[in-house]
C-alpha positions in Angstrom: 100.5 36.8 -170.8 102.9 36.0 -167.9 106.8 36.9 -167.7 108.9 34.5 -166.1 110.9 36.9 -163.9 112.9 36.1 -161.1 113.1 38.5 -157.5 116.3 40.2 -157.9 118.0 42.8 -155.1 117.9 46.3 -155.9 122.0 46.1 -156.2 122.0 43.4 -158.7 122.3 43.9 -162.1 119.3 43.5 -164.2 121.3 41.9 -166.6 122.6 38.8 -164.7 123.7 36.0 -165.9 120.5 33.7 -167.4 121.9 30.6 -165.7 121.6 31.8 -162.4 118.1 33.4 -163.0 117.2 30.3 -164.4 118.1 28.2 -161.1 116.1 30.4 -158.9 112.8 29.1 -159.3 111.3 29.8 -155.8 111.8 33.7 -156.3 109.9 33.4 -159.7 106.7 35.5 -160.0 104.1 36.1 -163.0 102.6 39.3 -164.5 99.5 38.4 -166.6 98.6 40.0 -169.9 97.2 39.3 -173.0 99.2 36.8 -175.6 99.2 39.7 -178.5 101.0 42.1 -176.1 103.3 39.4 -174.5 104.8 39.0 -178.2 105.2 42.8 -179.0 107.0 43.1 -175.9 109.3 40.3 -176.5 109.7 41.4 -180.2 110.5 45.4 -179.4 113.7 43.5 -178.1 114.6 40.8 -180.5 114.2 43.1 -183.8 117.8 42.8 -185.6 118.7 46.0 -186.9 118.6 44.2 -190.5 115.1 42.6 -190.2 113.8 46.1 -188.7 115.1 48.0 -191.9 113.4 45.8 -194.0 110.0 45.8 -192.2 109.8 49.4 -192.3 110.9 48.9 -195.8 107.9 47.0 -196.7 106.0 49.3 -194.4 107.1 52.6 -196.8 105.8 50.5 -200.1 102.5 49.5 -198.7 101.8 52.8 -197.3 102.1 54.0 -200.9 99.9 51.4 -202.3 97.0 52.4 -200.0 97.7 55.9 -200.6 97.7 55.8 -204.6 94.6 53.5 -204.4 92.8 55.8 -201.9 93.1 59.4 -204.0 92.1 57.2 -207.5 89.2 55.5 -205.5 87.8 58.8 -204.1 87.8 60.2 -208.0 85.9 57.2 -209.0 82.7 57.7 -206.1 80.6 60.7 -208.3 80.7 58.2 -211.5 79.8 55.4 -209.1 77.2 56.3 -207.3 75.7 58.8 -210.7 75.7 55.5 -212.2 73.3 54.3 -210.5 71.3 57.6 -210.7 72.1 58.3 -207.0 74.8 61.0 -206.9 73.3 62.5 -203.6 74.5 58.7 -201.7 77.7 60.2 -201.7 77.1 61.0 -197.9 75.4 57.9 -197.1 78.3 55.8 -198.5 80.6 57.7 -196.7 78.2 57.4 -193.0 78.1 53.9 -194.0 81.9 53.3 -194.3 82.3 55.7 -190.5 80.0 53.9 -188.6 82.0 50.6 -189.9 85.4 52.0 -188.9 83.9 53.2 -185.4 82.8 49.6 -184.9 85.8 47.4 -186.5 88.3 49.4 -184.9 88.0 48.4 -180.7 87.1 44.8 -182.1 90.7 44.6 -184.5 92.7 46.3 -181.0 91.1 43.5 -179.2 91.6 40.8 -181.8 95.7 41.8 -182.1 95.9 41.9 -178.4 94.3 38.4 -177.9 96.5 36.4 -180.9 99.3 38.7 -182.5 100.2 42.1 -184.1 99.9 40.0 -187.8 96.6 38.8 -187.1 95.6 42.8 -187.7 97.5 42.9 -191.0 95.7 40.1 -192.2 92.6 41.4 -191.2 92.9 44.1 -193.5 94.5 42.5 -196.4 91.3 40.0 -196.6 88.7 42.8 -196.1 90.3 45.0 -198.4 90.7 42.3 -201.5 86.8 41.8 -200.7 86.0 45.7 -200.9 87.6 46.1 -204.6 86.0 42.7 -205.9 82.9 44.1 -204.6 83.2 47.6 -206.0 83.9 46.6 -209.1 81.0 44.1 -209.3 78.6 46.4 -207.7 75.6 46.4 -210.2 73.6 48.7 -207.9 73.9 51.4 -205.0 72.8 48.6 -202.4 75.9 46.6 -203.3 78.0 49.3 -203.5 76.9 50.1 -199.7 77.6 47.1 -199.0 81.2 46.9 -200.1 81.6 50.4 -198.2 81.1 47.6 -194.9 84.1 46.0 -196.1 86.0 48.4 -196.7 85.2 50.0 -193.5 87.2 47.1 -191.5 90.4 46.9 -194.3 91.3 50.8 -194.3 91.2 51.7 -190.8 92.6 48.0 -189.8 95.7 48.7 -191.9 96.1 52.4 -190.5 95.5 51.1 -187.0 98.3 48.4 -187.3 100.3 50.4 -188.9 100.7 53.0 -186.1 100.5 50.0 -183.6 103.8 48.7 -185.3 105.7 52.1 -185.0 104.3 52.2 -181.5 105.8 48.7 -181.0 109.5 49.6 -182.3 110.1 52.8 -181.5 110.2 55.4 -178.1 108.3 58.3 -177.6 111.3 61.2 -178.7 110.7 59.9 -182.3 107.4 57.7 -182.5 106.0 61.4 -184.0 108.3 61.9 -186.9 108.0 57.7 -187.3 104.1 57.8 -187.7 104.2 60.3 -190.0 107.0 59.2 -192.4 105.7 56.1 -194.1 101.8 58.3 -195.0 104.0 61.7 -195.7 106.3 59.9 -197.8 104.0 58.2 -200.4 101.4 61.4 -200.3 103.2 63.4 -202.5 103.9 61.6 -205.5 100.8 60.0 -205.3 98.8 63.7 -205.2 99.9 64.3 -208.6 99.7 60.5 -209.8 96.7 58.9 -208.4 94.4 61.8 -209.8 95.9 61.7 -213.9 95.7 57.7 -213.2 91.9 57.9 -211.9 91.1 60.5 -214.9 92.8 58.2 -217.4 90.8 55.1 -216.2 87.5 57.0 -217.0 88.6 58.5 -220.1 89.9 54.9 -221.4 88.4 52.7 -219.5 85.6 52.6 -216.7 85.3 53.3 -213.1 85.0 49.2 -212.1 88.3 48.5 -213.4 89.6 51.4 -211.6 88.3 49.6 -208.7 88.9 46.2 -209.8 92.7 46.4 -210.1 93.5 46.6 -206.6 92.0 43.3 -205.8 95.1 42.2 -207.3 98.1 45.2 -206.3 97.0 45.5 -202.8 97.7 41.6 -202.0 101.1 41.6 -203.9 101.9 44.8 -202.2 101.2 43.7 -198.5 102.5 39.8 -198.6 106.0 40.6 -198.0 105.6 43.0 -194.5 102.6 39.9 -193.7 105.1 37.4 -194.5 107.9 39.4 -191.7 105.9 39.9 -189.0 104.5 36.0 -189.3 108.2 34.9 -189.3 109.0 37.1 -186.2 105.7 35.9 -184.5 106.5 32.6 -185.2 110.1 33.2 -183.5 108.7 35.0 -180.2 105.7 32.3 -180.2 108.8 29.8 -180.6 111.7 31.1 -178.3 109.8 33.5 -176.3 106.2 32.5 -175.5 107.5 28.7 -174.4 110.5 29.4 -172.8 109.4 32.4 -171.1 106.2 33.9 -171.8 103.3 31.7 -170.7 100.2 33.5 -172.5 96.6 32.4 -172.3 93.0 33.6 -173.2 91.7 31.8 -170.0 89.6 29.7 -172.9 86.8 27.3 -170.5 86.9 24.2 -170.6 85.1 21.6 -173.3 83.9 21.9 -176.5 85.0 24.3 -179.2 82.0 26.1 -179.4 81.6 26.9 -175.8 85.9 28.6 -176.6 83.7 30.4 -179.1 81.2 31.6 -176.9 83.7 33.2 -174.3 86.1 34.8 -176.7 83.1 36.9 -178.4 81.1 37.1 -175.9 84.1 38.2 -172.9 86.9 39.1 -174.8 85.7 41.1 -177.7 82.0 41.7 -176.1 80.4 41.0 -179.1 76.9 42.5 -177.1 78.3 46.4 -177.1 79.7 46.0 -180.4 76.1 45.1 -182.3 73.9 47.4 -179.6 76.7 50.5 -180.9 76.5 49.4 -184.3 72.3 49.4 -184.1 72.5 52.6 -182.7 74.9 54.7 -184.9 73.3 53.0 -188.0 69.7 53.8 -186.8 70.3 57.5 -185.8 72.5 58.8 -188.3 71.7 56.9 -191.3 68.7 59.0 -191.9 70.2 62.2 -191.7 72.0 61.1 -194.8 68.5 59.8 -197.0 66.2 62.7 -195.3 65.5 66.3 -197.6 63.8 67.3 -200.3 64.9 65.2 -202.7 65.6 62.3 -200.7 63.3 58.7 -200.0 62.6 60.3 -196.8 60.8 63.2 -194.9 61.6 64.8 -191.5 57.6 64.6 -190.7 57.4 61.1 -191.7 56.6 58.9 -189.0 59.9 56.7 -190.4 62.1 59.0 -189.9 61.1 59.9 -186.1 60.6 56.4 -185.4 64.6 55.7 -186.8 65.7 58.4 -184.9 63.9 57.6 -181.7 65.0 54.1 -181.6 68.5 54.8 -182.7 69.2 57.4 -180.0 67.5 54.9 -177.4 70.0 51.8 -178.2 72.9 54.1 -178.1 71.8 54.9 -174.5 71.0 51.2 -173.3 74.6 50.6 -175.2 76.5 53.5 -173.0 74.8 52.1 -169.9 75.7 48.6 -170.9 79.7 49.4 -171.3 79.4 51.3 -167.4 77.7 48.5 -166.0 79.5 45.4 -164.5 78.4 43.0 -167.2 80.9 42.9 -169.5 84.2 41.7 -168.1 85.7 43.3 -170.9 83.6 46.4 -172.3 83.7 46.9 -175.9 85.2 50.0 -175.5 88.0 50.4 -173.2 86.4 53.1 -171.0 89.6 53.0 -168.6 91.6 54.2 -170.9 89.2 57.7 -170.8 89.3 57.5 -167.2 92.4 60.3 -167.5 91.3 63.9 -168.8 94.2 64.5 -170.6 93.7 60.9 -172.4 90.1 61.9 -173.2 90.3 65.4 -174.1 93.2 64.7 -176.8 90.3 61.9 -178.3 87.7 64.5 -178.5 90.0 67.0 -180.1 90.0 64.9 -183.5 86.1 64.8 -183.1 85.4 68.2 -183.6 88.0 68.2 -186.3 86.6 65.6 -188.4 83.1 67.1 -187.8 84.4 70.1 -189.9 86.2 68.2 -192.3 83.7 65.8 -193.5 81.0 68.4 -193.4 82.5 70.7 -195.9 84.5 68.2 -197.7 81.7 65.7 -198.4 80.7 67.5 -201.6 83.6 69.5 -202.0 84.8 68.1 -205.4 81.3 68.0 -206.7 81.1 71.5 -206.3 84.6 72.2 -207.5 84.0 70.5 -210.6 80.5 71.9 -211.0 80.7 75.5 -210.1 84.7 75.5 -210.5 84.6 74.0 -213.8 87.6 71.9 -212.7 88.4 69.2 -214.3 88.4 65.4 -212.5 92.0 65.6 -211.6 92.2 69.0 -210.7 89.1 68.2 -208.3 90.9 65.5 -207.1 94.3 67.5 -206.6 93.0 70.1 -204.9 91.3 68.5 -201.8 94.5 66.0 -201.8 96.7 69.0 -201.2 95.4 69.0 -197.6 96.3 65.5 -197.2 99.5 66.0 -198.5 100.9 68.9 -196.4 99.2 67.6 -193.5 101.5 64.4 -194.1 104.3 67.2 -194.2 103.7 69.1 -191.3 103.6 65.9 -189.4 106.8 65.7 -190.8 108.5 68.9 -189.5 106.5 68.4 -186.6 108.0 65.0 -185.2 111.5 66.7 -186.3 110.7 69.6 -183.9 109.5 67.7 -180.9 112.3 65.1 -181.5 114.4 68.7 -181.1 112.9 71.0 -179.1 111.7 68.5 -176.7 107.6 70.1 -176.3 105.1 69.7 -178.3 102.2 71.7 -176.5 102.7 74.8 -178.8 102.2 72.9 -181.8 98.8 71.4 -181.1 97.3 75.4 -180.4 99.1 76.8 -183.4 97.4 73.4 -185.4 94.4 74.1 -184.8 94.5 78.0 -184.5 95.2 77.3 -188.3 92.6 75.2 -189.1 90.4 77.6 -187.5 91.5 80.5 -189.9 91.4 78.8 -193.3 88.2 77.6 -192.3 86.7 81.1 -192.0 88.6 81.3 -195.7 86.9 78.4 -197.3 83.3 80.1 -196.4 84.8 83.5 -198.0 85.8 81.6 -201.6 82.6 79.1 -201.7 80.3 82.0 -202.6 82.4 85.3 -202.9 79.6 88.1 -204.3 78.3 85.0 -207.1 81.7 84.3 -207.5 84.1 80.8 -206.7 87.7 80.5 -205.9 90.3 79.4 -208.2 92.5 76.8 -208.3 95.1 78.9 -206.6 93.2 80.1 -204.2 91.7 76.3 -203.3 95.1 75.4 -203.2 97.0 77.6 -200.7 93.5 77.2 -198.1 93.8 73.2 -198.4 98.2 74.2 -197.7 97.6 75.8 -194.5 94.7 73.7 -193.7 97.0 70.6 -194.1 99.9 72.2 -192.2 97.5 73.2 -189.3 95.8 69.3 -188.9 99.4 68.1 -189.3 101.1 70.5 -186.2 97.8 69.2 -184.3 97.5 65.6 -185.1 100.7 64.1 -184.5 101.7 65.6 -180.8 97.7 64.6 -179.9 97.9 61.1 -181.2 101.5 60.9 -179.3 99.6 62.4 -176.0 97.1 59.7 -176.0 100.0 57.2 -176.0 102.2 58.8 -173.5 99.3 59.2 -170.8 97.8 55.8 -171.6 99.1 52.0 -170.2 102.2 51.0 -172.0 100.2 47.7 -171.9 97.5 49.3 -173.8 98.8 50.5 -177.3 96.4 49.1 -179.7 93.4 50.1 -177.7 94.8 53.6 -177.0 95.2 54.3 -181.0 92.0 52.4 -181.6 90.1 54.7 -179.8 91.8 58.2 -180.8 91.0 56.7 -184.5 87.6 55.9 -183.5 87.0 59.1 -182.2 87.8 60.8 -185.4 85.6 58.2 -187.7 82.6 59.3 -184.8 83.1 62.9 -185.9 83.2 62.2 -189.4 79.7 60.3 -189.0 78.8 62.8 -187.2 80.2 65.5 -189.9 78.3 63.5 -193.2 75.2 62.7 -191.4 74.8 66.7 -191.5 76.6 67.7 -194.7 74.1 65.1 -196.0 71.3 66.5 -194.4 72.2 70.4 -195.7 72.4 68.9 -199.0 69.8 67.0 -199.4 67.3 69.8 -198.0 68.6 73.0 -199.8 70.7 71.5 -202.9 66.8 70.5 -204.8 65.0 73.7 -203.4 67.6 75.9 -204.8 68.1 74.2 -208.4 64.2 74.3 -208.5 64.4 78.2 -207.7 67.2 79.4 -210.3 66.3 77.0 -213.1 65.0 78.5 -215.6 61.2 77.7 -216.0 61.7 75.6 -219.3 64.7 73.3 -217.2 62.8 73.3 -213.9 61.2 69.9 -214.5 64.9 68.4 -215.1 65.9 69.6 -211.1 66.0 65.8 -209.7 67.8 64.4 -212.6 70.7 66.9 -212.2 70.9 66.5 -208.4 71.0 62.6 -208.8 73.5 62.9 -211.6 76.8 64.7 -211.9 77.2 63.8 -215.4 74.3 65.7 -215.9 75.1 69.1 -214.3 78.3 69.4 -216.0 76.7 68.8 -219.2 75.3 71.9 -219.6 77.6 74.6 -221.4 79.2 77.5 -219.3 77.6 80.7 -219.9 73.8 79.1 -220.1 71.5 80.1 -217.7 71.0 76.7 -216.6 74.6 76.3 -215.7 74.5 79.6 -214.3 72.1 78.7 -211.9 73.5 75.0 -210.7 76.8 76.7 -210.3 75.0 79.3 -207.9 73.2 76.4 -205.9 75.8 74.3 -205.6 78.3 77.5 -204.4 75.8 78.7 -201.4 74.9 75.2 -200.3 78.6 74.6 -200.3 79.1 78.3 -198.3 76.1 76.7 -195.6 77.9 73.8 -195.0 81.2 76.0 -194.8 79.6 78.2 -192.2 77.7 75.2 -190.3 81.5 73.3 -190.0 83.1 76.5 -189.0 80.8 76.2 -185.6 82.4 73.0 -184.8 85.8 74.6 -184.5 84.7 76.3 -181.8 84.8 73.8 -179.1 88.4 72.5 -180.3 89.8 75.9 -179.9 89.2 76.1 -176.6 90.1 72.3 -175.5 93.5 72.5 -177.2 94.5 74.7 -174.7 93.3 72.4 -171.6 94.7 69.4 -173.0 97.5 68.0 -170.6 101.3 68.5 -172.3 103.5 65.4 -172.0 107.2 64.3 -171.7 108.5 63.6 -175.3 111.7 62.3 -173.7 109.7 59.5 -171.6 110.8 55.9 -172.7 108.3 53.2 -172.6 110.6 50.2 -170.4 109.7 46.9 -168.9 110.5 47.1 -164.9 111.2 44.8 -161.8 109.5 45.8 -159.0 110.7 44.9 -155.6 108.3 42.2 -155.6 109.7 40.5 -158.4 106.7 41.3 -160.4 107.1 42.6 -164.2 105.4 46.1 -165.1 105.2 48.1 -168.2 106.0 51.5 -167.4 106.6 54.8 -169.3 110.1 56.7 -167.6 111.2 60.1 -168.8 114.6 60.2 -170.2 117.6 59.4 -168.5 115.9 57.8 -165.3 114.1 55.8 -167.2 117.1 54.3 -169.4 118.7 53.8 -165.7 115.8 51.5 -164.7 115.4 49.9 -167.8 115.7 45.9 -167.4 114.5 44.2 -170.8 112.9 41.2 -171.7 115.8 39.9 -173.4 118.0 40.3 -170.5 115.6 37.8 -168.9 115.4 35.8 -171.7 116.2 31.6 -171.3 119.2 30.4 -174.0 118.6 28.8 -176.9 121.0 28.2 -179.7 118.7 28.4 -182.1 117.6 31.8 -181.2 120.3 33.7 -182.6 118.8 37.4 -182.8 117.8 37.3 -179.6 120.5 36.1 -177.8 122.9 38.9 -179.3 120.4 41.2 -178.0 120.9 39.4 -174.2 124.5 39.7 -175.1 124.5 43.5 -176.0 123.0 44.2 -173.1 124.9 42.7 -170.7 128.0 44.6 -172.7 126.2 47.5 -172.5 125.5 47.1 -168.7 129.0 46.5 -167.6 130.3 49.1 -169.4 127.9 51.1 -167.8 129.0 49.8 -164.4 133.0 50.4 -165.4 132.0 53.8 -166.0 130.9 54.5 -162.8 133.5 53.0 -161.3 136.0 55.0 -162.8 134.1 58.1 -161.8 133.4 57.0 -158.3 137.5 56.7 -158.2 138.0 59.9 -159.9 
């Protein structure tokens, strides 16, 4: 991308008239970036306050559309996967979809940064529409695996653009409460919804069409904030990228396919992205189809030989991102050149590591040792998702306030850290199992503590990172969370596998011994037994201490993020991300704390060429000249006084 800018005085107004900027052509100089960050930069100063409500509009709706179909998807997985007699893939499923997320996520940043902010969105309308038609026509576990690959790119492309869109329109004072609004505000009707939808749809129905239907609402849902940010694209391609923002890919020269070549192979290093993919798939995959029970054994030549090769590709991959062949690395390793930037990533590592290793199985267990019913299963894990949205809530409110954030991210995860050490107390309490109060008030303060955490990290990562480098800077705090929930399933799997058969073949009663792999392939199975018979008796015991393990194992993770919380570097909330003339004449993106940085502000619009076509924009221009010699009376008059 390159700004038109023209060398200016230090005395002289940023503002000046566009006439006289235009006519000095020998003072002009260029800044280049990439075309997709060109356009957000032009559009964070053309939105009209009308358009912006209505985008964010659009944004609220299709935040509960993903939210409704998630919680009803996630009740429909058991029947799934016990459907095709393999209830223990839960794990794998889940690895699968991770190690898809890690991978699609630097690759979407890229993509949006290259071409446009709605080239993301579209991204994840097309993979998702291609996940539900594939999960409802799965017609065995292979298929549904595969539809988990899909749906690996369409979830966390959506969530990524999403934030990269608040990022885009708003400063840093209130980008917290803004990322947490549209998610907080569609969790919790859908907590209580989703899960007596879901429960419906199997009573009634079957778990396909559950999946099935949102092949259809997800597309009708999305179109109209696709069908904004394509118009506004259009405008700042139109108005903005002509007349002053000369963008390119530095495509070669010739044929198409040798434009082809270069873009994958230099701009999204399509070389790192397959040896990481290789690497993750060949090392943790097996944790997940490895145990006593499983189509693989830790002494099998296989297994060693996955794990071997695996760990070996994601070493020639680390040493091919740090070498100097890549121009541009798959993963942005500059952007974890700062310690503050690369401590607040790892934070949501250890984080997920404990989530998905005691969640994996969590509502299997609830509904087989908890006798809780699907929705209730599905409520109480969704409580956590729900307050967390909430907590987020009051937490953007009080930094937005209160102007720190620090304290919240050691209370957060002090809080985690203590209703973590609960959870192992109610999974296997003297024989006994938590109810659904006590579940519920854990998964509260659980939520409330990943909530005061989350937010001020994911805000840190920003705030110490490039202004130029948004996308990438959320892609790779996102991707560090999907690494520790591989990380977090490829054990929970592991646990499960190994101890879930070995236990059930213990407790069973002698007669019901024989029927062990059928009821740890099938939940329909385990719950099919009557309370009170020793058979159920004894599932409910296995499944409650393999659930305390995994508990126990998860709580060890915390560890680490209680300590490097309180290391991670603070930052200014009231900094405002602003678009600066040097004394060169050269145009930099730079983050300014408060009132400084309003005073050095000089837009994009203020530079921007007339058109009388581009309406929006030009009242923007116009406002800001007002604005500026208002400013400039102001002093005066003070200067007088």
């Amino acid at each position: 991308m390159k700004f038109n800018v023209f060398r200016k005085s230090q005395n002289e107004s940023a503002s000046g008239s566009p006439e006289s900027q235009n006519t000095d052509t020998e003072a002009q100089t260029h800044v280049t970036l990439l075309p997709g960050v060109a356009r957000a930069e032009l559009l964070r100063h053309a939105w009209s306050k009308k358009t912006l409500i209505i985008a964010y509009a659009a944004l609220f709706f299709v935040a509960f559309v993903i939210q409704f179909c998630g919680v009803a998807s996630r009740a429909y997985t058991p029947y799934a996967t016990s459907s095709f007699r393999q209830h223990s893939m839960l794990t794998t499923a889940t690895v699968v979809y991770k190690i898809v997320c890690v991978i699609s996520l630097p690759w979407v940043a890229r993509i949006v940064d290259c071409f446009s902010r709605v080239t993301g969105f579209f991204i994840a309308l097309v993979f998702l529409i291609a996940t539900y038609v594939m999960f409802a026509a799965s017609k065995n576990v292979g298929m549904y695996l595969a539809s988990q690959i899909f749906l690996g790119i369409g979830i966390p492309s959506y969530v990524m653009m999403e934030r990269v869109f608040i990022a885009d329109t708003t400063q840093i004072l209130n980008r917290g409460l803004w990322t947490a609004l549209p998610t907080a505000v569609a969790s919790i009707p859908t907590l209580y919804v989703a899960s007596i939808v879901a429960e419906k749809m199997l009573e009634h129905s079957t778990w396909r069409w559950g999946y099935g239907m949102w092949a259809i609402i997800i597309p009708v849902s999305l179109a109209p904030l696709i069908l904004i940010m394509w118009k506004l694209d259009r405008r700042a391609k139109r108005y903005g990228v002509t007349h002053n923002i000369k963008s390119t890919l530095n495509l070669p020269e010739g044929s198409w396919y040798k434009k082809v070549a270069h873009l994958l192979y230099v701009e999204l290093d399509i070389v790192g992205g397959l040896l990481m993919l290789t690497g993750l798939s060949l090392f943790f995959l097996p944790f997940t189809l490895t145990g006593s029970a499983s189509i693989l054994r830790w002494n099998e030549a296989t297994t060693i030989v996955l794990l071997v090769i695996g760990f070996l590709i994601l070493v020639l991959f680390v040493l091919w991102v740090l070498s100097k062949f890549p121009k541009r690395p798959f993963l942005s390793v500059s952007i974890l050149k700062r310690p503050s930037v690369l401590m607040a990533c790892t934070l949501p590592l250890f984080d997920a590591i404990n989530t998905s290793l005691s969640g994996a199985y969590f509502p299997s267990v609830l509904q087989v040792s908890g006798h809780f019913t699907v929705g209730e299963a599905a409520r109480i894990p969704r409580a956590a998702n729900v307050c967390q949205m909430v907590g987020a809530v009051l937490v953007g409110l009080l930094i937005k306030y209160t102007k720190t954030a620090k304290v919240f991210m050691v209370s957060g995860v002090c809080l985690i850290v203590l209703t973590q050490g609960f959870f192992c107390y109610l999974a296997n309490n003297n024989g006994g199992f938590g109810s659904e109060l006590h579940w519920t008030v854990i998964k509260v303060f659980e939520g409330f503590g990943r909530g005061f955490y989350n937010i001020p990290t994911i805000i840190s990562v920003q705030a110490n990172s490039d202004p130029s480098q948004i996308a990438p800077s959320i892609a790779m705090f996102t991707m560090f969370n999907q690494m520790g929930a591989v990380i977090g399933n490829s054990i929970s799997a592991s646990v499960w596998n190994e101890l879930v058969i070995k236990r059930l073949t213990q407790y069973l009663p002698e007669a019901s011994k024989s029927r062990a792999r059928e009821i740890f392939g099938n939940i329909r199975v385990a719950i099919g037994y009557a309370e009170g018979t020793p058979e159920r008796e004894a599932i409910d015991r296995a499944y409650r201490e393999v659930l305390q393990k995994q508990g126990y194992i998860s709580l060890g993770f915390l560890i680490p993020a209680l300590i490097l919380v309180f290391f991670i570097k603070g930052f200014d909330p009231t900094q405002r991300t602003s678009v600066n003339v040097g004394d060169d004449g050269e145009v930099v993106l730079t983050s300014a704390p408060g009132k400084d940085g309003e005073a050095q502000l000089n837009t994009i619009a203020a530079n921007l060429s007339s058109s009388p076509s581009n309406s929006d924009i030009s009242e923007e221009r116009e406002s800001s000249e007002i604005t500026s010699q208002e400013k400039k009376s102001e002093l005066n008059e003070s200067e007088a006084k």
